[in-house]
C-alpha positions in Angstrom: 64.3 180.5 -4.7 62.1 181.7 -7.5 58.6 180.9 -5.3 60.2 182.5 -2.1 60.5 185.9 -4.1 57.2 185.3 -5.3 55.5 184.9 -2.0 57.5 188.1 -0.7 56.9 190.3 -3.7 52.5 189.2 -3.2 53.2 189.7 0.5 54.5 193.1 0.0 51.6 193.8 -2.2 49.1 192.8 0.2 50.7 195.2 2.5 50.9 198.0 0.7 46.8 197.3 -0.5 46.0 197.4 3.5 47.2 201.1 3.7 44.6 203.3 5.7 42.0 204.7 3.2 42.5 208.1 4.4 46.1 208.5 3.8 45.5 208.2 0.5 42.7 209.9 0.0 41.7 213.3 -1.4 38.8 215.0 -0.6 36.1 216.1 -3.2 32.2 217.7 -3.8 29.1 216.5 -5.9 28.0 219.6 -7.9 25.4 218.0 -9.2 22.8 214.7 -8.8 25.3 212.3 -9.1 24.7 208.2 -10.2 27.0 206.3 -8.7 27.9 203.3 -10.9 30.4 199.5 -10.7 32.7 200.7 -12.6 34.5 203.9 -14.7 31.9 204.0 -17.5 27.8 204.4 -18.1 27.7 200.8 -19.0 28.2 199.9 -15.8 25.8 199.1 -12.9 24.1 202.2 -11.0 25.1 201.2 -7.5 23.5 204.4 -5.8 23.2 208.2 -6.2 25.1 211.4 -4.6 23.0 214.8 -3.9 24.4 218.3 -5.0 27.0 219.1 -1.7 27.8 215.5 -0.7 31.6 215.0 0.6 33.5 212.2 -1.2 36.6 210.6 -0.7 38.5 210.3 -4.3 40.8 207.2 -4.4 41.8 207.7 -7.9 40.6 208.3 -11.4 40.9 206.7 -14.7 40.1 208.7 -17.3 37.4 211.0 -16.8 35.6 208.5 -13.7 36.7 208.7 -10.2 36.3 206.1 -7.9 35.0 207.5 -4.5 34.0 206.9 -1.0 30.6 208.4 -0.1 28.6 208.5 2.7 27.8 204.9 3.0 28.6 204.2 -0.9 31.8 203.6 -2.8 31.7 203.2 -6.8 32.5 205.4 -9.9 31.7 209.1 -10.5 32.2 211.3 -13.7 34.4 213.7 -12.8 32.7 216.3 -14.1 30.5 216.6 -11.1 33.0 216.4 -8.6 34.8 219.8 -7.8 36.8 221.4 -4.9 39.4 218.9 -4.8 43.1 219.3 -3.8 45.4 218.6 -6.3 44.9 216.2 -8.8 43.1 213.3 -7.2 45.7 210.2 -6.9 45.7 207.2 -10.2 43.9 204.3 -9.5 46.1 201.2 -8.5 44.4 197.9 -9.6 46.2 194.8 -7.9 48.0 192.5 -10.0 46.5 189.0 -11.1 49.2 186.9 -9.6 49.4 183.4 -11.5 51.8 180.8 -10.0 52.7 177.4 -12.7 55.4 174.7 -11.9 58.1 175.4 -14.1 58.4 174.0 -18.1 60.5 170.9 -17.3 58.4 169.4 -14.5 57.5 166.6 -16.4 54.7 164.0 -14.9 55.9 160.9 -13.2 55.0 158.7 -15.7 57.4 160.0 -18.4 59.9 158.9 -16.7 59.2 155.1 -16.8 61.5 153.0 -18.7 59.2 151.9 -22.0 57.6 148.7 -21.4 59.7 145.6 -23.8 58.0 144.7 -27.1 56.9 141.2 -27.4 59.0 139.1 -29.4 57.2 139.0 -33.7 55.5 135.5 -34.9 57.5 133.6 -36.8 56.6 131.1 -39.4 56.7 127.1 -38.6 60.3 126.1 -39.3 61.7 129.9 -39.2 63.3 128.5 -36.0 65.7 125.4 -37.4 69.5 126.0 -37.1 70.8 123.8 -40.3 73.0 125.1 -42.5 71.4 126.5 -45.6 70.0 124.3 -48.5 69.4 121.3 -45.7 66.0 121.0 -44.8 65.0 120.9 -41.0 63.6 118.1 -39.7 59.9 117.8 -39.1 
């Protein structure tokens, strides 16, 4: 039960990533020499670069980046050179990390064997006689 609404919750996430980029998209323009970089900071990568004028698709910002769609490069832009843009460019949606584990009380296999018998303790010579007490056993 609990892995069937599993599967149809990351099913239903994989369909909502497919979406048509442009649907979601709003549009945007460099005002400046723009690096384009990995990911939302200047610690990241420099993929590329975007001339003053260049139309970009805006997929979303976090913070003050903006992850765009250039002309034949995607990445991260400050947003302070992008201008002319229709509203407020849509959030970024990062997938979920989806992590599936059998539940807490499936056990392995082997705990469930009976424990294995104890071999019987050594006992001293004689410990074995059946006399009543104070007679000696016989030899």
């Amino acid at each position: 039960m609990m892995l069937r609404r599993l599967a149809t919750t990351a099913a239903l996430l994989a369909g909502l990533m497919a979406l048509p980029a442009g649907a979601i998209a709003a549009e945007a323009y460099t005002t400046g020499n723009v690096n384009v970089r990995s990911g939302p900071g200047t610690g990241y990568a420099r993929v590329g670069m975007l001339y003053e004028g260049t139309r970009v698709d805006l997929r979303g910002c976090d913070g003050n980046w903006c992850n765009v769609y250039g002309p034949r490069l995607r990445g991260w832009v400050s947003a302070n050179y992008l201008d002319e843009y229709v509203g407020r460019p849509p959030a970024v949606v990062v997938a979920p990390t989806i992590i599936v584990r059998p539940p807490h009380w499936n056990r392995p296999p082997h705990w469930n064997r009976p424990p294995k018998p104890r071999p019987p303790r050594p006992r001293p010579p004689g410990a074995n006689c059946k006399i009543a007490p104070g007679f000696p056993c016989p030899r």
